[in-house]
RODOVO-355718 format. One record per residue: residue in three letters; y, x, z of N, C-alpha, C, CB in turn. Coordinates in steps of 0.05 Angstrom, whole numbers, padded with zeros to 5 digits, always signed. Last residue first. Glycine has a CB too. Layout:
REM residues N
ALAYXZYXZYXZYXZ/...
This chain:
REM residues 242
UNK-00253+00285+01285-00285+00303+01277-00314+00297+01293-00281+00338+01283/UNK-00210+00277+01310-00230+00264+01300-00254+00270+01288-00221+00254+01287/UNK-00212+00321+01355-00221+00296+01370-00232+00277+01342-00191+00281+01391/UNK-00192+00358+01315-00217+00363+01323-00226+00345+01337-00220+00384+01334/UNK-00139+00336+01297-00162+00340+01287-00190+00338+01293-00159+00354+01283/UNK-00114+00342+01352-00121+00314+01336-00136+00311+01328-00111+00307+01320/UNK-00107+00404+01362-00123+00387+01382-00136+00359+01368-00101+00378+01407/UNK-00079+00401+01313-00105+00421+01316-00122+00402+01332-00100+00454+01334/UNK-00029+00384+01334-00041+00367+01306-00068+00389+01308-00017+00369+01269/UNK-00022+00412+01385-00020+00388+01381-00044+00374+01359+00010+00386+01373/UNK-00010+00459+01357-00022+00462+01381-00035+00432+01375-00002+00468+01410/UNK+00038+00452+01326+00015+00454+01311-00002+00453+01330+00012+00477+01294/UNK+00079+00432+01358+00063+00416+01346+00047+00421+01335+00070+00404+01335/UNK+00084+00494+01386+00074+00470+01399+00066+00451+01381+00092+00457+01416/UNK+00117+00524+01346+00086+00528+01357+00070+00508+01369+00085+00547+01376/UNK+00170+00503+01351+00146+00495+01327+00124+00509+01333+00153+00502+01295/UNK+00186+00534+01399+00180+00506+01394+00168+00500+01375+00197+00491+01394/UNK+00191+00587+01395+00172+00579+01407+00168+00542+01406+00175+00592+01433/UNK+00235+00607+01366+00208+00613+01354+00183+00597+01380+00207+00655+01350/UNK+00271+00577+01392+00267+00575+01362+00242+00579+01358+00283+00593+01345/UNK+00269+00617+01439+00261+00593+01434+00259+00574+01414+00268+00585+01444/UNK+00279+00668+01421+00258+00656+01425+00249+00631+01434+00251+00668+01435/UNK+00326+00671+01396+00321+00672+01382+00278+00661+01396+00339+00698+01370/UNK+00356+00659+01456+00365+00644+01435+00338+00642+01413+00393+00657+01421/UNK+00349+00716+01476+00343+00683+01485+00341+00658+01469+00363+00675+01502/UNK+00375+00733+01434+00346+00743+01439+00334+00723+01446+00340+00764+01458/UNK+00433+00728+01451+00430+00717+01429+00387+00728+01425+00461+00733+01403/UNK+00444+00741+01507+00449+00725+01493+00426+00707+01471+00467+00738+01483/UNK+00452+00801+01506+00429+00781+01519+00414+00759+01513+00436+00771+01535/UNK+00492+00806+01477+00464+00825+01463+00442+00811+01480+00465+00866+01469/UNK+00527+00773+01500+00522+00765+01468+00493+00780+01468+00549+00780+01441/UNK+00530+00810+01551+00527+00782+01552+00511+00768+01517+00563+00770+01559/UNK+00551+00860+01530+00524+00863+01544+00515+00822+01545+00532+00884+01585/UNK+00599+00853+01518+00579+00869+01491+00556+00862+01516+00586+00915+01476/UNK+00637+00828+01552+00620+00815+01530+00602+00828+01519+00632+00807+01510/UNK+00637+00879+01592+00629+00848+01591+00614+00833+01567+00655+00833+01593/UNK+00664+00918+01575+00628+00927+01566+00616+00895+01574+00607+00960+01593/UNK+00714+00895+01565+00706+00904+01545+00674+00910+01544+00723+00923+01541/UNK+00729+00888+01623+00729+00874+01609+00714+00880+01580+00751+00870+01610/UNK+00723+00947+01644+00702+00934+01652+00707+00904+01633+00700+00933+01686/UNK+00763+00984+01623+00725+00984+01610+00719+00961+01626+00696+01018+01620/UNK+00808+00959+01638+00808+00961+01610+00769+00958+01602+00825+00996+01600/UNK+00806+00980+01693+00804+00947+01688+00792+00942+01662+00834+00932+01688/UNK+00807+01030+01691+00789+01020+01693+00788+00991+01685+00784+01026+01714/UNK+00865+01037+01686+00841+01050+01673+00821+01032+01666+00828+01070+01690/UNK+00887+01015+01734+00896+01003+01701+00868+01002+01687+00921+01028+01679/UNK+00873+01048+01768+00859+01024+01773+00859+01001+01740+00877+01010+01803/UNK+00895+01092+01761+00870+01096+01757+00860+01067+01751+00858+01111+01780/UNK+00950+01080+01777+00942+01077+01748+00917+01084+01739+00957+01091+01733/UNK+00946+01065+01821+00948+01047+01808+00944+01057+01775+00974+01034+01817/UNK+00946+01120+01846+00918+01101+01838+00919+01080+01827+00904+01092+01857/UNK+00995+01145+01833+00971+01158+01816+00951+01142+01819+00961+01185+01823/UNK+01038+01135+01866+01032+01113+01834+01004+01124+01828+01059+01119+01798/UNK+01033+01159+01908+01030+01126+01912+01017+01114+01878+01070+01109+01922/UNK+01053+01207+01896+01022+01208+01914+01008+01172+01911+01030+01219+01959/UNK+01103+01203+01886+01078+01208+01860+01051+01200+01869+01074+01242+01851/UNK+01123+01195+01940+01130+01175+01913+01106+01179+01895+01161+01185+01895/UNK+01126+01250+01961+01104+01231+01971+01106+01203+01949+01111+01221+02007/UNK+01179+01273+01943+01150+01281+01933+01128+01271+01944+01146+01307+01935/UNK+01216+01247+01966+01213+01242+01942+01184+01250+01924+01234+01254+01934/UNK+01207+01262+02012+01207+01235+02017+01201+01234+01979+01239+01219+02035/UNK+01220+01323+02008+01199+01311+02025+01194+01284+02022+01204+01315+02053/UNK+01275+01320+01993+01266+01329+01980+01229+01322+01989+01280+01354+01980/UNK+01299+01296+02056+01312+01275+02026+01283+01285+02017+01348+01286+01999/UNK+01309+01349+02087+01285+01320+02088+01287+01300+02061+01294+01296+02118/UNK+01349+01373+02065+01320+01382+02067+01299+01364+02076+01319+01403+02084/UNK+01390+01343+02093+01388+01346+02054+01369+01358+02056+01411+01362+02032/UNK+01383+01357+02148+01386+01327+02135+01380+01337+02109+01418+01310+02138/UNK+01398+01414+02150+01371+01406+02159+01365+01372+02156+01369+01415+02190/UNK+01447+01421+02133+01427+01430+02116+01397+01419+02115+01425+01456+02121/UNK+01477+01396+02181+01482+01381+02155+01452+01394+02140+01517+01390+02138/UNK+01463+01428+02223+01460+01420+02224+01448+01397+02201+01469+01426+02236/UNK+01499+01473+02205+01478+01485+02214+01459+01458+02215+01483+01502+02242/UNK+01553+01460+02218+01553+01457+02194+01525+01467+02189+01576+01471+02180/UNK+01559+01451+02272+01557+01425+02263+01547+01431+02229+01590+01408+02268/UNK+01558+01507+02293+01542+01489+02300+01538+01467+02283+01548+01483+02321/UNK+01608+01523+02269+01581+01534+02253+01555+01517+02269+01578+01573+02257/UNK+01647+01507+02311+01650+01485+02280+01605+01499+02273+01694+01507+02240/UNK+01638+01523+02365+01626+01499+02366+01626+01492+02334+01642+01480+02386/UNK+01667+01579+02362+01631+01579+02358+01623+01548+02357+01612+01596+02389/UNK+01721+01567+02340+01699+01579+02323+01672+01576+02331+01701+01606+02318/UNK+01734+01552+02401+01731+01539+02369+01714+01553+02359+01755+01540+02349/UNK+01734+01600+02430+01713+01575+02437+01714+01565+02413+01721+01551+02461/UNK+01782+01634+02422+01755+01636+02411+01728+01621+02415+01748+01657+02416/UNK+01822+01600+02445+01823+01599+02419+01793+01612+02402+01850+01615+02412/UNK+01809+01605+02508+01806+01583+02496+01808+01584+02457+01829+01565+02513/UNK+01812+01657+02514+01794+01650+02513+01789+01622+02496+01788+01654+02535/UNK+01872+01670+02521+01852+01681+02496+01832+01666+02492+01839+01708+02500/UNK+01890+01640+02565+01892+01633+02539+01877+01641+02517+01912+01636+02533/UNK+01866+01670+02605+01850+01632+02595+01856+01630+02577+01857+01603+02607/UNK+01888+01721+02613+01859+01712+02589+01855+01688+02588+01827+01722+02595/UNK+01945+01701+02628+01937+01709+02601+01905+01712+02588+01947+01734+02600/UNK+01934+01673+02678+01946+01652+02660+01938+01669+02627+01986+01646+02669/UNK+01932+01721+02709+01905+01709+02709+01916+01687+02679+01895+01691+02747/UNK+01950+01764+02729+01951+01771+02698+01930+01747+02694+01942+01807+02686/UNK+01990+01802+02787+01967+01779+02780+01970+01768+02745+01973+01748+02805/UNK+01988+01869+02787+01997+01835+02784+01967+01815+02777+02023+01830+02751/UNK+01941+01912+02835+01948+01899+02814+01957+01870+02810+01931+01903+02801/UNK+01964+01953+02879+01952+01921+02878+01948+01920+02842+01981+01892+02894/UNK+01969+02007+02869+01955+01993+02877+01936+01975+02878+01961+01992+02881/UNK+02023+02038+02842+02022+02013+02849+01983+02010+02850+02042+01993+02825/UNK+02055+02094+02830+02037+02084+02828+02034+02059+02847+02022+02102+02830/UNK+02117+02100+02789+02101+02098+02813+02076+02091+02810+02111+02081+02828/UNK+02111+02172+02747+02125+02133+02759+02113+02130+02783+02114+02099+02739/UNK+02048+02181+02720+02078+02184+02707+02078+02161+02734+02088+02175+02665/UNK+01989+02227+02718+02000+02195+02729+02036+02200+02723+01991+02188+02773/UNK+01929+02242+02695+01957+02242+02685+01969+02223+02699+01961+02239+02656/UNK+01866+02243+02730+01881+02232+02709+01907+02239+02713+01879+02205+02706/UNK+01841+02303+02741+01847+02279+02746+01869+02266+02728+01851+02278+02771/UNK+01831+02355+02751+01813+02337+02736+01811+02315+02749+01788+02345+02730/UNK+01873+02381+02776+01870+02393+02752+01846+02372+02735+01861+02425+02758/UNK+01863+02372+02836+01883+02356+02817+01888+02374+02793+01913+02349+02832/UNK+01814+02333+02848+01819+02353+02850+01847+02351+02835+01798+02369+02842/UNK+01822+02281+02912+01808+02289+02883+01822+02312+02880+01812+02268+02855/UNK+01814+02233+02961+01811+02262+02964+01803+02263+02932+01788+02273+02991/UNK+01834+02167+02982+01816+02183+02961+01827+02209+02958+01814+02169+02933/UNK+01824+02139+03046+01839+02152+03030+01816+02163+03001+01855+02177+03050/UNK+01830+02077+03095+01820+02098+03078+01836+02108+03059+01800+02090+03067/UNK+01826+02073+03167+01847+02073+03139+01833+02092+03116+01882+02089+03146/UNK+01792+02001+03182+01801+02028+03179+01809+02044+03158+01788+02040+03186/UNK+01785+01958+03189+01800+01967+03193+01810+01985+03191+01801+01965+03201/UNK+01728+01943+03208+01734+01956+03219+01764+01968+03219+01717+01966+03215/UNK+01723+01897+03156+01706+01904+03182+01718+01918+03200+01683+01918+03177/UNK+01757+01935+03101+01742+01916+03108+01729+01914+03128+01731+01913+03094/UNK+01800+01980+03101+01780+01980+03100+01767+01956+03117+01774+02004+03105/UNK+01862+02001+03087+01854+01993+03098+01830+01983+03101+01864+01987+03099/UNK+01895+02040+03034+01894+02020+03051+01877+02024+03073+01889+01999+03039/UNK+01890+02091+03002+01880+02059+02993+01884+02037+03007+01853+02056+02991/UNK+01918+02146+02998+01916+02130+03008+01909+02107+02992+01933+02130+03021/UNK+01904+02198+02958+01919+02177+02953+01911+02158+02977+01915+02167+02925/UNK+01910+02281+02960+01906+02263+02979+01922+02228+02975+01916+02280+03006/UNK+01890+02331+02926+01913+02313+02933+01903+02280+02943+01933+02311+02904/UNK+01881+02404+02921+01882+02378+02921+01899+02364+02923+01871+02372+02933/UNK+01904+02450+02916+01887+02446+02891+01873+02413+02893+01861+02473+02890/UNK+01948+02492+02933+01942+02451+02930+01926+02447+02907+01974+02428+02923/UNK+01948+02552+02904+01946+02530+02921+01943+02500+02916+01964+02532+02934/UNK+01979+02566+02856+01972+02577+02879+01976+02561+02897+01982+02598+02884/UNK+01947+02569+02792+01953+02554+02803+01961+02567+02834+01935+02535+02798/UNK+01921+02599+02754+01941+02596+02758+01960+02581+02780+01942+02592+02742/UNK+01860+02580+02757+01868+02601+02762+01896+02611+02770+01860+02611+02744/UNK+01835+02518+02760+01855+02533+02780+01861+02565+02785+01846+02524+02805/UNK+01802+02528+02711+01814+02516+02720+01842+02516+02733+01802+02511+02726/UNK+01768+02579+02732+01785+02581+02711+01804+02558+02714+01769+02583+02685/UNK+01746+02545+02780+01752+02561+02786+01771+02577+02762+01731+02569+02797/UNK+01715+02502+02758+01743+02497+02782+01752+02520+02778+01740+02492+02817/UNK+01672+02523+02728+01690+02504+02720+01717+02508+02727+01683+02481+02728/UNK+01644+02571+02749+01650+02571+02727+01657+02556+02714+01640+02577+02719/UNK+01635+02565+02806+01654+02586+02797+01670+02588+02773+01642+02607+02797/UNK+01628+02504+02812+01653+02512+02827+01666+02542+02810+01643+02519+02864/UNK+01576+02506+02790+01605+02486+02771+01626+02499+02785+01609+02443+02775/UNK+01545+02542+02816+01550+02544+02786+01577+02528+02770+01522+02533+02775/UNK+01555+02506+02863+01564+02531+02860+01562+02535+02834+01551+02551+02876/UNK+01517+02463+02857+01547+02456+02858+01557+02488+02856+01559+02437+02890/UNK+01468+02487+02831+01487+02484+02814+01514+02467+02814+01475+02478+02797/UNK+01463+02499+02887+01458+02519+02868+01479+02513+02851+01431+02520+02857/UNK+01477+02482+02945+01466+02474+02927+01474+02493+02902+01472+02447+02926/UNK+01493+02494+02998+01474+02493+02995+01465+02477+02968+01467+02487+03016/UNK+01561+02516+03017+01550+02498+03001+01520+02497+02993+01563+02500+02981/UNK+01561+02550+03053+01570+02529+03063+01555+02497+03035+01609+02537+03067/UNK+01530+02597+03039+01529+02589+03058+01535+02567+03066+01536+02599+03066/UNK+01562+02600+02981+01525+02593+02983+01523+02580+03011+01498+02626+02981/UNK+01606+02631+02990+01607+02607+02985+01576+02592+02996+01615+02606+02954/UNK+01583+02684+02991+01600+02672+03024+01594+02637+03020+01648+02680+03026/UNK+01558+02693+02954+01540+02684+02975+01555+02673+03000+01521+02707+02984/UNK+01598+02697+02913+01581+02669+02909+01572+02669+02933+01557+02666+02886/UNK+01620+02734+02942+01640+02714+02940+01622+02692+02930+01666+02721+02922/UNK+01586+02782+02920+01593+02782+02949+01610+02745+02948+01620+02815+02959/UNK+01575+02772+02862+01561+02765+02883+01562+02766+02905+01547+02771+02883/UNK+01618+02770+02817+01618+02769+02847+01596+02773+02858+01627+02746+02857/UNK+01590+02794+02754+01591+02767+02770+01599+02787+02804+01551+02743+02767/UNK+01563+02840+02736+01578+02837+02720+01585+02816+02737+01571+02837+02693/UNK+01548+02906+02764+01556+02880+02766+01572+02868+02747+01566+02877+02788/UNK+01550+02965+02761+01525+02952+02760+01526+02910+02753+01511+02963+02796/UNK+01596+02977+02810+01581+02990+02792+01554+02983+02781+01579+03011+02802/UNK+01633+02923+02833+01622+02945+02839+01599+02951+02814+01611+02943+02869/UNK+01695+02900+02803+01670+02904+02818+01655+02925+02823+01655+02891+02811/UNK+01747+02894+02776+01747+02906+02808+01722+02905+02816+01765+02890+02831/UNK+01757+02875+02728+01733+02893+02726+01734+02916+02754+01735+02909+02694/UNK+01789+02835+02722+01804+02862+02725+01790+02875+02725+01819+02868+02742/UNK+01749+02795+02727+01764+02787+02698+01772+02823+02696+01799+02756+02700/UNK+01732+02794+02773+01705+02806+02740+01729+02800+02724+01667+02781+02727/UNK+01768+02782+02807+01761+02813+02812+01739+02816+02780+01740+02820+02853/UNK+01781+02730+02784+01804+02752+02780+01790+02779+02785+01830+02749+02803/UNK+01730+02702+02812+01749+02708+02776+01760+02729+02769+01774+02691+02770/UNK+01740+02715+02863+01721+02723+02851+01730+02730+02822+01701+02705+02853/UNK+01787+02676+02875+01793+02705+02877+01772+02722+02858+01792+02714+02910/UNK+01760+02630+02867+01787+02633+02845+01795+02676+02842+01823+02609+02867/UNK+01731+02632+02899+01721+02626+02883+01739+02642+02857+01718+02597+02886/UNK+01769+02632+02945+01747+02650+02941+01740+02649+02919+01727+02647+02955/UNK+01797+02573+02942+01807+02592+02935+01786+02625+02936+01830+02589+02952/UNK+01747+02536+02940+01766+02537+02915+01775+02565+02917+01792+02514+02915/UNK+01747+02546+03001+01728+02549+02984+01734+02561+02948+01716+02522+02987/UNK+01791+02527+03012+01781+02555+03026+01773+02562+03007+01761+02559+03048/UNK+01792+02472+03002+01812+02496+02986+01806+02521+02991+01842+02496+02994/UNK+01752+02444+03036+01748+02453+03005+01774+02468+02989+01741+02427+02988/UNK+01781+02450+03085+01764+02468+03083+01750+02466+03053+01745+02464+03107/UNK+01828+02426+03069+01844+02446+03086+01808+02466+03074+01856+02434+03131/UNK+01809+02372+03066+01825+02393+03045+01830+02414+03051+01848+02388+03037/UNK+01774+02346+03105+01756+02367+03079+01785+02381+03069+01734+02343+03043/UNK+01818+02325+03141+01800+02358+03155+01794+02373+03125+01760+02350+03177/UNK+01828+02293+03109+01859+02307+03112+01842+02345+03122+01887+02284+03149/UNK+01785+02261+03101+01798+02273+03076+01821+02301+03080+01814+02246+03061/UNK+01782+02237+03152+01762+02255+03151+01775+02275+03123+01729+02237+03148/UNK+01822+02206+03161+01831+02226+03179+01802+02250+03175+01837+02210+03215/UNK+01811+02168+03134+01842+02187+03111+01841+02213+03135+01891+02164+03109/UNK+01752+02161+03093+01771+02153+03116+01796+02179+03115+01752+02152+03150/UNK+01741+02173+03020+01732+02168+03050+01753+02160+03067+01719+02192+03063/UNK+01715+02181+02959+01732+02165+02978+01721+02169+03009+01731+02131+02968/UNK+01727+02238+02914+01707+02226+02929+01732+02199+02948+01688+02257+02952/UNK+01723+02275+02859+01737+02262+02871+01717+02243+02896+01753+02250+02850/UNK+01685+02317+02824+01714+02317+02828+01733+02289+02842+01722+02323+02799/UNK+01634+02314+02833+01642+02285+02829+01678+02288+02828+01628+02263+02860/UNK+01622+02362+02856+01606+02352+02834+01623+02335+02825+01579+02341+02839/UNK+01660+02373+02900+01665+02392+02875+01646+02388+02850+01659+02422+02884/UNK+01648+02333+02944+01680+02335+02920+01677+02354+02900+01712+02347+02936/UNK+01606+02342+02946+01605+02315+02940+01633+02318+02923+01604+02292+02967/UNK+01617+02389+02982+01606+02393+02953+01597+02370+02937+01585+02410+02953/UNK+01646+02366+03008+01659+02388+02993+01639+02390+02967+01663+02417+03011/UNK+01611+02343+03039+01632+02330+03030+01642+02347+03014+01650+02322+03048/UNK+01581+02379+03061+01569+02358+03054+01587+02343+03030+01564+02343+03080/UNK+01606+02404+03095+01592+02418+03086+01595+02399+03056+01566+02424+03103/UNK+01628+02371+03133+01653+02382+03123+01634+02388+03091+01669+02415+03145/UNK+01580+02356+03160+01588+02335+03151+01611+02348+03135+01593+02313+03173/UNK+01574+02412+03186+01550+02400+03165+01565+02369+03149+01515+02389+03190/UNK+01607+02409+03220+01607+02433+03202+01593+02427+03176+01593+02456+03216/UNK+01603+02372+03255+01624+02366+03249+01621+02386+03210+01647+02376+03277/UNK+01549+02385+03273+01551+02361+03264+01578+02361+03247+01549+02341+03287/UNK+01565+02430+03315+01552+02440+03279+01548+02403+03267+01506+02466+03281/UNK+01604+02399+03341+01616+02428+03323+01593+02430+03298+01615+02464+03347/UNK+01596+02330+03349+01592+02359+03355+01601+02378+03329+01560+02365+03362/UNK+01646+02292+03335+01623+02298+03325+01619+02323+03335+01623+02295+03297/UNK+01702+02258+03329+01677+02247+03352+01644+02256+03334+01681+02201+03357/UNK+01728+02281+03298+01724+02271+03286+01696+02270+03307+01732+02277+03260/UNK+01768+02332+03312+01730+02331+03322+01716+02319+03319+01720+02330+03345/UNK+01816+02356+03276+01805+02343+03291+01772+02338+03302+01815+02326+03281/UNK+01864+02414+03290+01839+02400+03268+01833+02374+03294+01801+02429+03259/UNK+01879+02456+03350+01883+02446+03319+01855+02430+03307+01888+02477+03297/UNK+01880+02469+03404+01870+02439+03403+01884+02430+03375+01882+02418+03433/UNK+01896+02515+03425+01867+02508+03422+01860+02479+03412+01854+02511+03450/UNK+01944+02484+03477+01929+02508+03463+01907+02503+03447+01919+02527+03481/UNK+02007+02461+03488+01975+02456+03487+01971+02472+03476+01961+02435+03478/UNK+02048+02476+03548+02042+02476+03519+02012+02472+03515+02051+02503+03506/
């Protein structure tokens, strides 16, 4: 017969083995559920129910007021725990979550789902969770999931429309907003032609008044200068006959 040879050793010295159990439990009692290999999940249940169950006992001795004189909390049953779990406020969630939780309960406070098989190596993995904070499961559970690929292409394709039409109609606004730009450069063109009208008007008009007023002065002095000459003349005559 074999002796001595319960649990497994999970190819790890004793306090290696102790510290890695350690470790895990209180990965399971923050994260109420953890994944690992199915032959490391099968060792943590056996040693996070220990735990659970102390915890659970504590409750019951402050609920029945079995403590000792002065105490309102376990404190013998937080420090057993403390030992294995080295973290403060995984112990704060263990006494005063899990532990009302699973008051009723006696025992299996876990439950162990296989996943298969593990990429590289092959190896079998499992998910270890608590089973008071975990989801509701009805039926079988299935795994794989069907394949469901033919139903979103179709969704998808009917909400593509809509975003290509508001493109085209985004577009049209920015045409009839140039028109309004082309029409208001039109005024900019006529305004010198009609300066130029303007003007045409004075410069014909100060024409003649300046030509006649020249004109007619010129005029008036040579009139006055030609009968001066024959008297010049009939003077000169005179005085040769004398």
């Amino acid at each position: 017969m074999i002796h001595n040879r319960a649990g497994r050793k999970l190819k790890r010295t004793a306090s290696h083995r102790k510290a890695l159990l350690c470790n895990m439990a209180s990965s399971l009692f923050q994260h109420k559920k953890i994944s690992t290999t199915e032959a490391k999940a099968k060792e943590l249940r056996a040693f996070a129910e220990q735990l659970i169950t102390r915890a659970k006992h504590a409750l019951q001795r402050e609920q029945q007021g079995l403590l000792p004189q002065g105490q309102t909390i376990d404190i013998h049953n937080r420090r057993e725990v403390y030992r294995s779990i080295r973290n403060k406020g995984v112990v704060q969630e263990l006494f005063d979550t899990i532990a009302p939780a699973v008051l009723n309960r006696p025992g299996g406070y876990t439950r162990i789902v296989k996943l298969g098989t593990r990429r590289g190596d092959a190896g079998r993995i499992a998910m270890i969770e608590l089973v008071d904070f975990s989801a509701s499961r009805d039926g079988v559970i299935r795994l794989r999931r069907k394949k469901a690929a033919p139903k979103p292409a179709a969704t998808v394709k009917p909400a593509a429309a809509p975003v290509a039409a508001p493109v085209v109609e985004e577009a049209a606004p920015m045409v009839e907003e140039v028109a309004p730009m082309v029409e208001e450069v039109t005024p900019i063109v006529e305004a010198p032609v009609e300066v130029v009208a303007e003007v045409a008007p004075a410069v014909e008009e100060a024409a003649p008044v300046e030509v006649v007023a020249e004109a007619a002065p010129a005029a008036d002095e040579t009139t006055a200068e030609e009968p001066s000459e024959p008297t010049t003349d009939s003077e000169e005559s005179k005085e040769n006959a004398a």
